[in-house]
BADREN-258072 format. One record per residue: y negated, z negated, x of N, C-alpha, C, CB in turn; residue in one letter. Coordinates in steps of 0.001 Angstrom, whole numbers, plus 500000, padded with zeros to 6 digits. Each point is the difference from the previous one (the first is absolute). Glycine has a CB too. Example, Ala and Ser with C-alpha at 12.3 -4.5 7.8 and 13.67 -1.06 7.14 Angstrom:
<torfis>
505690492200513190498810500000499110498800500000500900501173498754498108A;497777501966501542498810499940500820498910499270499230500628502145501184S;
</torfis>
This chain:
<torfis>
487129489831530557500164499001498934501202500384499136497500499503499988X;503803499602499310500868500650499733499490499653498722501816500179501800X;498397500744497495499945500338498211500740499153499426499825502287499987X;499345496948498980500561499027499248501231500258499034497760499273500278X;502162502048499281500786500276499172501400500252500866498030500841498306X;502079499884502444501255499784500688500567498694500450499373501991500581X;499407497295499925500600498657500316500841499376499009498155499698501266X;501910501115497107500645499432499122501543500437499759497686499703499196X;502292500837501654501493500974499863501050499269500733498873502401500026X;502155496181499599500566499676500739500757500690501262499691498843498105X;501173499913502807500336501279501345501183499991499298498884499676502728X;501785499798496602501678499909499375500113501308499352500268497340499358X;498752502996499843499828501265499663500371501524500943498335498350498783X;500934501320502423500212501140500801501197499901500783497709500339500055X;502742498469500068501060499964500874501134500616499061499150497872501539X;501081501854497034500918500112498843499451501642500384500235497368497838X;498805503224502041499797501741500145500963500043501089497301500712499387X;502610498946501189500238500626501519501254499590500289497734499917500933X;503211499054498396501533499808500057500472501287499197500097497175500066X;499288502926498671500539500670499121499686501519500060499990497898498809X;499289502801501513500042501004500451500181500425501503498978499904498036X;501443499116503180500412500388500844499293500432501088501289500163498541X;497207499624501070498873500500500906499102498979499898500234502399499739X;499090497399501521498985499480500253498687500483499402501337499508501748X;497698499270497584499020499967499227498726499748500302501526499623498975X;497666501188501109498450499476500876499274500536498535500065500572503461X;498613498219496688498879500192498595498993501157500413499921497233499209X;499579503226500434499135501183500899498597499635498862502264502544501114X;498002496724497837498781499896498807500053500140498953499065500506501033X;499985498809497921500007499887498999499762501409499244499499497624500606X;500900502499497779499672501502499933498978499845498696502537501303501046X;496907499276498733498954500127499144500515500587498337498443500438502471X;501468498629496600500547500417498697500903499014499794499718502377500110X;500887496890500727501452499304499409499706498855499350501410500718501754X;499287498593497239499249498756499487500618499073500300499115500774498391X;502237498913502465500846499142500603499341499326501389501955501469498865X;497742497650501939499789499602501054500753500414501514499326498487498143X;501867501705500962501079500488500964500188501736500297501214497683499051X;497650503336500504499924501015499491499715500735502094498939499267496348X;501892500892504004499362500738501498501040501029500474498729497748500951X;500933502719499796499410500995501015501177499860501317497005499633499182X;504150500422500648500838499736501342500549501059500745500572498152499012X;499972501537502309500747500957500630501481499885499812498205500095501521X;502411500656498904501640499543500090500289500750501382500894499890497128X;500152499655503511500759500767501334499413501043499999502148499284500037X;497745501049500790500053501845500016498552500686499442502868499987499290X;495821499206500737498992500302499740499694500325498433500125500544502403X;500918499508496798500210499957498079498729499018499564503166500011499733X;496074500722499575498987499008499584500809500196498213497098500385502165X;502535498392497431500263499395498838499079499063499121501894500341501162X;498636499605497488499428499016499303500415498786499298499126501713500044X;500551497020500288501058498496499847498669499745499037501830498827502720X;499205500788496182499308499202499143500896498323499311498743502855499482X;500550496327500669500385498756500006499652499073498734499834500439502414X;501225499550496543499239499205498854500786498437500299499540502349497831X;499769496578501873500276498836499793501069499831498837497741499541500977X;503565499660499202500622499945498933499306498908499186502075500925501066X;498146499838497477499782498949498676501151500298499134497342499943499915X;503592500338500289501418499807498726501196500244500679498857500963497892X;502081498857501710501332499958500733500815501615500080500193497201499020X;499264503747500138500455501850499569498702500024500843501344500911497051X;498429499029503918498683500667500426500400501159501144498479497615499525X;502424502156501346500869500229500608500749501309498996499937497339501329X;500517502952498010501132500627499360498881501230499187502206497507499668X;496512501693499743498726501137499742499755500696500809499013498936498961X;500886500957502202499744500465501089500944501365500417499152497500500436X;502212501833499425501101501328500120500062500390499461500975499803500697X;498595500471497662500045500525499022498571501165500188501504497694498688X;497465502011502061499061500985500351500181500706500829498857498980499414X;502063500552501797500322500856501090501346501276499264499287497527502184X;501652501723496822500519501657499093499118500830499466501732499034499205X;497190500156500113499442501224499239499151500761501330499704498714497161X;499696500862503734499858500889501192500378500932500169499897498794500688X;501734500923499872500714501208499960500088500717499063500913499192501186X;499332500599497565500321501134499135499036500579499827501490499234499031X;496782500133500668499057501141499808499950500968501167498657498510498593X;501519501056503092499535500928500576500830501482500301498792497884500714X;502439501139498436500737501764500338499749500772498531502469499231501866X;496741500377497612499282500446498682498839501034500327500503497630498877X;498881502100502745498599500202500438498987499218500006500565501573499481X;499750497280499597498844499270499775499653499412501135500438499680497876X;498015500108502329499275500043501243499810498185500451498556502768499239X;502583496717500837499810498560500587500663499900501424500031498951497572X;499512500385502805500983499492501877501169499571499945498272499061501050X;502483501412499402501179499849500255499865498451500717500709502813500116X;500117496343499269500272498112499941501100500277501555500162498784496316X;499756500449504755500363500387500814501013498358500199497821502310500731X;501827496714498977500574498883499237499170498797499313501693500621501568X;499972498233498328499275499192498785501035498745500417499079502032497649X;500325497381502544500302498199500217499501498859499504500276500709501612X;499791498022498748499843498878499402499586498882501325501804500820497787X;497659498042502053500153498574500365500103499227499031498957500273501683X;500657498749499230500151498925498768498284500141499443502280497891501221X;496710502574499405499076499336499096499255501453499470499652497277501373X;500904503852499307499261501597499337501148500920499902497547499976501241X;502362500907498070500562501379499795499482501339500451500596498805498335X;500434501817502653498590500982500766501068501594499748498409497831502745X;500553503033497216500261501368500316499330500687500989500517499993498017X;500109500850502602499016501155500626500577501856500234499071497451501447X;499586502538498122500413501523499548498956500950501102500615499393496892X;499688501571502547499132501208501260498577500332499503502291501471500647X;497213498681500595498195499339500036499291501658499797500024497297502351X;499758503120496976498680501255499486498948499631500663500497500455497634X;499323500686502953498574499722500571499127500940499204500718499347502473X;498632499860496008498964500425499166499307498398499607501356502609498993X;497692497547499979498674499245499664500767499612498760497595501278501083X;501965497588498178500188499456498679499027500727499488500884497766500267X;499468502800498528498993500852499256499023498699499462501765502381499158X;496534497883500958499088499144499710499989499612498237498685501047502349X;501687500002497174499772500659498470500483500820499174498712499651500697X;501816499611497933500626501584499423498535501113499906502326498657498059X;498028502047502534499204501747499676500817500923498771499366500295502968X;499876500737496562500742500751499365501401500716500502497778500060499170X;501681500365502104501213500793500554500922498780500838498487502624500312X;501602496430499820501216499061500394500312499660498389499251498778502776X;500357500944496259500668499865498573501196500999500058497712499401498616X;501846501567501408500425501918499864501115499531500911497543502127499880X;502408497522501023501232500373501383501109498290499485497724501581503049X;501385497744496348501305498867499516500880500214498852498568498403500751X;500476502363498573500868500063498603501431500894500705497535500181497721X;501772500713503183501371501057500066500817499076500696499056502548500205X;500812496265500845501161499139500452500301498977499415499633500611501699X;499906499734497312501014498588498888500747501096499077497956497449499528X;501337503912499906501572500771499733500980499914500535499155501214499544X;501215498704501878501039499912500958500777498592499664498590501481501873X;500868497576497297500317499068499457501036499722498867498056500016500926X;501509501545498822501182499892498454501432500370500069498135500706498670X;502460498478500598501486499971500007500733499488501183499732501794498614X;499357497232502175500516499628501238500311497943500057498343502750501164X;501996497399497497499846498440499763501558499590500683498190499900497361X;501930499293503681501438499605500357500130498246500346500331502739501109X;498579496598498726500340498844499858499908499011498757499581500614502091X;501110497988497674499393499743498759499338498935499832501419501075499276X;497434499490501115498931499150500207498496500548498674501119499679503246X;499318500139496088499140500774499111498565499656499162502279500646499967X;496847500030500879498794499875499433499572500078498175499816500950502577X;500787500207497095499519500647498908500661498543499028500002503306500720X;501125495946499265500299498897498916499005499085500411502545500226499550X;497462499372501792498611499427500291498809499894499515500865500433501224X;498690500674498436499069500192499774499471499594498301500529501587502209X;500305498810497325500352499886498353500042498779499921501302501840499434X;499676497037500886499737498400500352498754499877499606501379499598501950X;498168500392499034498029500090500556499348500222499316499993500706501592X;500433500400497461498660500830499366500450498595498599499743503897500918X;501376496205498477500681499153498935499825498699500118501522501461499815X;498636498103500987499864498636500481501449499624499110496877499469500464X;504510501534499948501053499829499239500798498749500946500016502763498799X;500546496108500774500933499493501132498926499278500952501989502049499886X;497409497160499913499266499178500840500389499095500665498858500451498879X;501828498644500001500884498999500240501471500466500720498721498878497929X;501737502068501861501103500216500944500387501166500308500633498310499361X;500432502182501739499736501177500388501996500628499399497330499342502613X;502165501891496483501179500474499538501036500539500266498855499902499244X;502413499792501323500894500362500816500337501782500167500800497388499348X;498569503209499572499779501525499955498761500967501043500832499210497392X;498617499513502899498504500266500414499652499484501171499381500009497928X;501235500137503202500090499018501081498906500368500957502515499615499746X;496692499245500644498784499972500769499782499276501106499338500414498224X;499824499729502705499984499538501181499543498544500146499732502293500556X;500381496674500480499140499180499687498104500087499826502333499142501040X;497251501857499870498431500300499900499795500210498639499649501080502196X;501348500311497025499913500198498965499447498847498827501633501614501098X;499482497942499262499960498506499075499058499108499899501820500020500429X;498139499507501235498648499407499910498190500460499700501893499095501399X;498227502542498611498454500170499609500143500593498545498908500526502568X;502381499522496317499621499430499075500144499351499471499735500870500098X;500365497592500653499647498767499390498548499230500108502388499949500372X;497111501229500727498722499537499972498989501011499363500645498637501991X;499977502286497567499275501403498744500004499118498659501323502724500983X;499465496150498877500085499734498968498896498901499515502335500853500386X;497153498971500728498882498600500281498478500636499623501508498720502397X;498536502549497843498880501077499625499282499376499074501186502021500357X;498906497966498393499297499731498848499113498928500250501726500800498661X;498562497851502018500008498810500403498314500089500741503137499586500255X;496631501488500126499128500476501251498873499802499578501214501611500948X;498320499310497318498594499797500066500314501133498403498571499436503389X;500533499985495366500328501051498846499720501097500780499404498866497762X;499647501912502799500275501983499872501226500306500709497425500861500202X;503109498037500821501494500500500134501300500016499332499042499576501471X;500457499458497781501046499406498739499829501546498866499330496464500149X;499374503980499718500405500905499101499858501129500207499749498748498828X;500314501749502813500161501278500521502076499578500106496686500756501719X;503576498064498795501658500266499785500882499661498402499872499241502803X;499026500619496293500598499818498493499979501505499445498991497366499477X;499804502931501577500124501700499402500968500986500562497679499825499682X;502778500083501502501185500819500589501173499160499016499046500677502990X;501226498306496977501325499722499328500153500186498712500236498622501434X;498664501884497799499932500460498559500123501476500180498484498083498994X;500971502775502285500404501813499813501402499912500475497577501431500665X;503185497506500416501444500047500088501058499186498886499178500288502480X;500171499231496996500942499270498872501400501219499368497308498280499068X;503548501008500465501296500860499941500540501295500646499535499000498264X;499814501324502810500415500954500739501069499753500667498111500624500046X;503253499967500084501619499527500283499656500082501607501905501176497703X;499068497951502696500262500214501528500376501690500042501070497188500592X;498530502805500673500588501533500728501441499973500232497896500379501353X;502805500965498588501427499777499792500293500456501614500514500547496978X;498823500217503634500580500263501622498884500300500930502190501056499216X;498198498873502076498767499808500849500082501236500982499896497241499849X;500035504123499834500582501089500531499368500164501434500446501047497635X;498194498879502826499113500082501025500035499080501183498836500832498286X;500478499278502713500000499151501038498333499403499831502123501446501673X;497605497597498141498652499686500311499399499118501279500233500285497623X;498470499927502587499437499555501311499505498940499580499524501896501171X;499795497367498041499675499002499390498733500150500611502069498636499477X;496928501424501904498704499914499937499913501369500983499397497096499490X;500677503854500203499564501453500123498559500169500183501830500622498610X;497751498913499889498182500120500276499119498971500821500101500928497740X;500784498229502877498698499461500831500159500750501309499790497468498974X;498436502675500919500257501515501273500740499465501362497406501341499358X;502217497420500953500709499920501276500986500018500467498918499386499951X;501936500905499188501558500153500207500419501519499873500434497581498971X;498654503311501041500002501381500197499010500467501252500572500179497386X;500417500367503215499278500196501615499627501677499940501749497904501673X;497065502311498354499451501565500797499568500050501183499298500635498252X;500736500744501419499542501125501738499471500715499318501726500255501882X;497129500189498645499018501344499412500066499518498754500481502242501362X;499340497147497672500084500231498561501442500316499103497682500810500742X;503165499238500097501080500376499665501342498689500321498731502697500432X;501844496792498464501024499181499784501097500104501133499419500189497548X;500726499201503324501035499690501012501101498978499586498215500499501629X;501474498449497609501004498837499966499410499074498989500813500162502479X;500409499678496634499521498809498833500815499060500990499801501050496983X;499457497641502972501218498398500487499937499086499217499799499960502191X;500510498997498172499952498678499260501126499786498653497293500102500782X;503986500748499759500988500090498566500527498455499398501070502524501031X;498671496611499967500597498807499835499973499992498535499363498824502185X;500522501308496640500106499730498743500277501170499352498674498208500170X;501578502621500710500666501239499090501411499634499576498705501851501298X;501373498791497590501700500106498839499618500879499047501018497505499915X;499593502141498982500421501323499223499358499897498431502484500233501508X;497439500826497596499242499824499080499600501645499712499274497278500688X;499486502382498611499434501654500023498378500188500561501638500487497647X;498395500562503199499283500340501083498622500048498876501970501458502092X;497544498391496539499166499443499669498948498711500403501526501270498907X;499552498045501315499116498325500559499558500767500926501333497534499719X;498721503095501113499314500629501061498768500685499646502061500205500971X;497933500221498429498716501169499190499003499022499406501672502144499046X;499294496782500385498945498991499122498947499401500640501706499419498767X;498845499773502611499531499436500977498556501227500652502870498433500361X;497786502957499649498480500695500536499202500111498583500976501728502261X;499054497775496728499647500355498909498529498929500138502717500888498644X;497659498183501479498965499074500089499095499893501522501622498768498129X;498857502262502904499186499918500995499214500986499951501318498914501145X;498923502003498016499015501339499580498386499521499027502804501663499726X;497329497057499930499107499453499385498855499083501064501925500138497901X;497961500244502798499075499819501559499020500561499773501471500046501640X;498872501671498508499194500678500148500370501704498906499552498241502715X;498774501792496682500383501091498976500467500945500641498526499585498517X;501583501002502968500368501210500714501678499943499413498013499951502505X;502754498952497266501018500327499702500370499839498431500336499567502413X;498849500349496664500131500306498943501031501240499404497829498854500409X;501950502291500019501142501443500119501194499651500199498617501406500997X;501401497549500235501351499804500220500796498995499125499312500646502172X;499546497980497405500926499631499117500479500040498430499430499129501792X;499989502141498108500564500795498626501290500611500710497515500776498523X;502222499634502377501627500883500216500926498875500685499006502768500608X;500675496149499735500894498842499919500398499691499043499264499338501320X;500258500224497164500223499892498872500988500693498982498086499387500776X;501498502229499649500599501088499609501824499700500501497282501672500267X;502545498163500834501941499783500721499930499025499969500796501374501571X;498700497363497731500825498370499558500168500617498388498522497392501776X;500840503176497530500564500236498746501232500808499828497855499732499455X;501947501114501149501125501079500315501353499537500403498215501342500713X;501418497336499787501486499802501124500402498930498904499397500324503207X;499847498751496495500596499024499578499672499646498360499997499340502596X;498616501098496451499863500151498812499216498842500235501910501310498803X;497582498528500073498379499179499317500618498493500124498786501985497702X;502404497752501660500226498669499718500176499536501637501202500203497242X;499724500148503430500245499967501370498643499577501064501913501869499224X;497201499350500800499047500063500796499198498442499537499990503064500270X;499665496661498466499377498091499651500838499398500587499130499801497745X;502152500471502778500366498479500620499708500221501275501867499172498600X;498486501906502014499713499954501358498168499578500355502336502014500204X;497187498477498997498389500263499917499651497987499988499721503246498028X;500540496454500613499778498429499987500756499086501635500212500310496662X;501123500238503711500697499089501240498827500851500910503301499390499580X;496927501229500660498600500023500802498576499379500155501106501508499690X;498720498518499356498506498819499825500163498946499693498795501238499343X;501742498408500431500752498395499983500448499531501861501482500633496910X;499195500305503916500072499856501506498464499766500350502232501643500454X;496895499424499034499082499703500320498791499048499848501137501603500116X;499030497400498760499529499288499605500503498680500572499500501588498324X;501966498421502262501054498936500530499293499692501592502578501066498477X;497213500314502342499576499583501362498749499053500262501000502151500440X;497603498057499039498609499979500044500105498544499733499007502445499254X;501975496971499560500144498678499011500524499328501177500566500685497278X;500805499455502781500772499215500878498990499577501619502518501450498657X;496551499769501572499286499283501723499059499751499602500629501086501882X;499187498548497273498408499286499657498940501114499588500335498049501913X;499773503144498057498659500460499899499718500504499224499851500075501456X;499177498814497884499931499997498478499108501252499657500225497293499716X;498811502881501524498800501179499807500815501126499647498178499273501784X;503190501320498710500044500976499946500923500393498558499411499941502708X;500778499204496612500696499754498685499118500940499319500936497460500047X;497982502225499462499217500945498809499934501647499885498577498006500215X;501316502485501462500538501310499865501310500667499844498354499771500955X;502209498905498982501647500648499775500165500594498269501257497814502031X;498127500492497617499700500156498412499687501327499424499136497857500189X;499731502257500474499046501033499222500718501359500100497675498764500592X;503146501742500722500927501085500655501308499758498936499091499916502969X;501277499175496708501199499889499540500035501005497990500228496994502132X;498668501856497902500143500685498376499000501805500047499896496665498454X;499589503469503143499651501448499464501189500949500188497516499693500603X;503888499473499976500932501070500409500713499983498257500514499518503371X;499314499599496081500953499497498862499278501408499113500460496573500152X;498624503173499843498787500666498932500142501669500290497942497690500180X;502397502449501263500325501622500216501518500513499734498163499890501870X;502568499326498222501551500110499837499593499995498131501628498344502765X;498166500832496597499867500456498910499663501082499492499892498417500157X;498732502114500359499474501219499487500898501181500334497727499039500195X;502944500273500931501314501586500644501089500101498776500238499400503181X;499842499321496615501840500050499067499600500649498419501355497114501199X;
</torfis>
């Protein structure tokens, strides 16, 4: 029976692989963890197993995002940092595809204490490695500010996704009062806090969702999924495990010493914006697909992160 999900992977796609890198392309299967349809499992000439991932275009820079992930590739890995080497990156008319080299490890099920422990140390590898300008950290401040809604500031240049999910962060309030005054309350702890003046770091943008961190034995083999990596400070990274440590009390330990290096790196005023753009993303996904059930625990998670960042500063 052939798998539906591949059946979704146009053939223009593979044929565009297989002009453009020069080798012939066979599907061998879908891979487990990817959130793209187009997310598989191929061969190339010469028995090279690989990994093609296939996003549908939705903007006209989608294409050019794309090459902009395959640099920061390179530069982290001659850094050490533990991602696959992007082996290439093309276009059609109706998707944008990469494929990079295939790890043979598991999507981690769960942050644990000791995969926290082994990320924090590969997002150090993060710092001072900011080389594109694609920048999260003004981003983020936007977001947290709700500065510039109406238009986007020629100092401050953003992507179209950018753009478009916060124009729909801005619809938040609209949702239901406890969301209206879980986001009246982040924009009152970020109120007059200045934009950030430089974006020194490289960031991964979704680091903590485990499936984009691959183990063996318990032990970290490969972060993927950079497609939205750029530059900023390797904080948004920490922030993001900040709120996945709130699962389960086993990682309580850890997210004090997460806390400890977002204060350290970036200071009290700093860490509320990243902290609020963060829960505000997270309040943006659940809204936007309908699921309204899962709104109230965001709520309730949101203002206990607000309420602990306070008691820290």
């Amino acid at each position: 029976m052939t798998n539906p999900r591949l059946a979704t992977l146009p053939v223009a796609v593979l044929h565009d692989v297989g002009r453009t890198m020069g080798a012939e392309v066979s599907v061998l299967g879908h891979l487990r963890g990817g959130i793209n349809d187009g997310a598989v499992r191929v061969e190339l000439a010469g028995g090279t197993t690989a990994v093609l991932k296939a996003a549908p275009r939705t903007h006209p820079d989608q294409l050019d995002e794309t090459l902009r992930a395959q640099r920061i590739v390179e530069r982290m890995r001659r850094c050490g940092y533990p991602t696959p080497a992007w082996l290439g990156v093309g276009s059609t008319a109706t998707h944008v595809w990469h494929v990079m080299d295939f790890v043979d490890a598991d999507p981690a099920p769960e942050l644990t204490p000791s995969l926290a422990e082994q990320l924090m140390a590969i997002i150090e590898l993060q710092a001072g490695q900011g080389s594109e300008p694609y920048d999260h950290w003004s981003y983020a401040w936007r977001v947290a500010t709700g500065a510039s809604w109406a238009g986007k500031p020629r100092d401050l240049p953003e992507t179209t996704e950018q753009l478009l999910l916060r124009q729909s962060m801005a619809r938040l309030p609209a949702h239901s009062v406890e969301v209206s005054a879980l986001v009246g309350r982040l924009r009152q702890q970020c109120a007059g806090v200045p934009p950030p003046r430089r974006a020194p770091d490289m960031v991964h943008a979704d680091i903590a969702t485990p499936s984009n961190v691959l183990v063996r034995d318990g032990a970290v083999v490969a972060v993927v999924d950079v497609g939205n990596a750029g530059s900023g400070t390797r904080a948004i990274d920490l922030t993001a495990l900040v709120w996945t440590t709130y699962r389960d009390a086993s990682l309580d330990d850890v997210r004090r010493c997460l806390w400890t290096r977002i204060l350290d790196q970036v200071g009290g005023e700093a860490a509320a914006v990243l902290t609020a753009a963060h829960i505000l993303h997270m309040l943006e996904v659940p809204i936007r697909h309908g699921r309204c059930d899962a709104v109230p625990d965001v709520v309730e998670r949101g203002h206990l992160v607000v309420d602990e960042l306070i008691a820290l500063r």
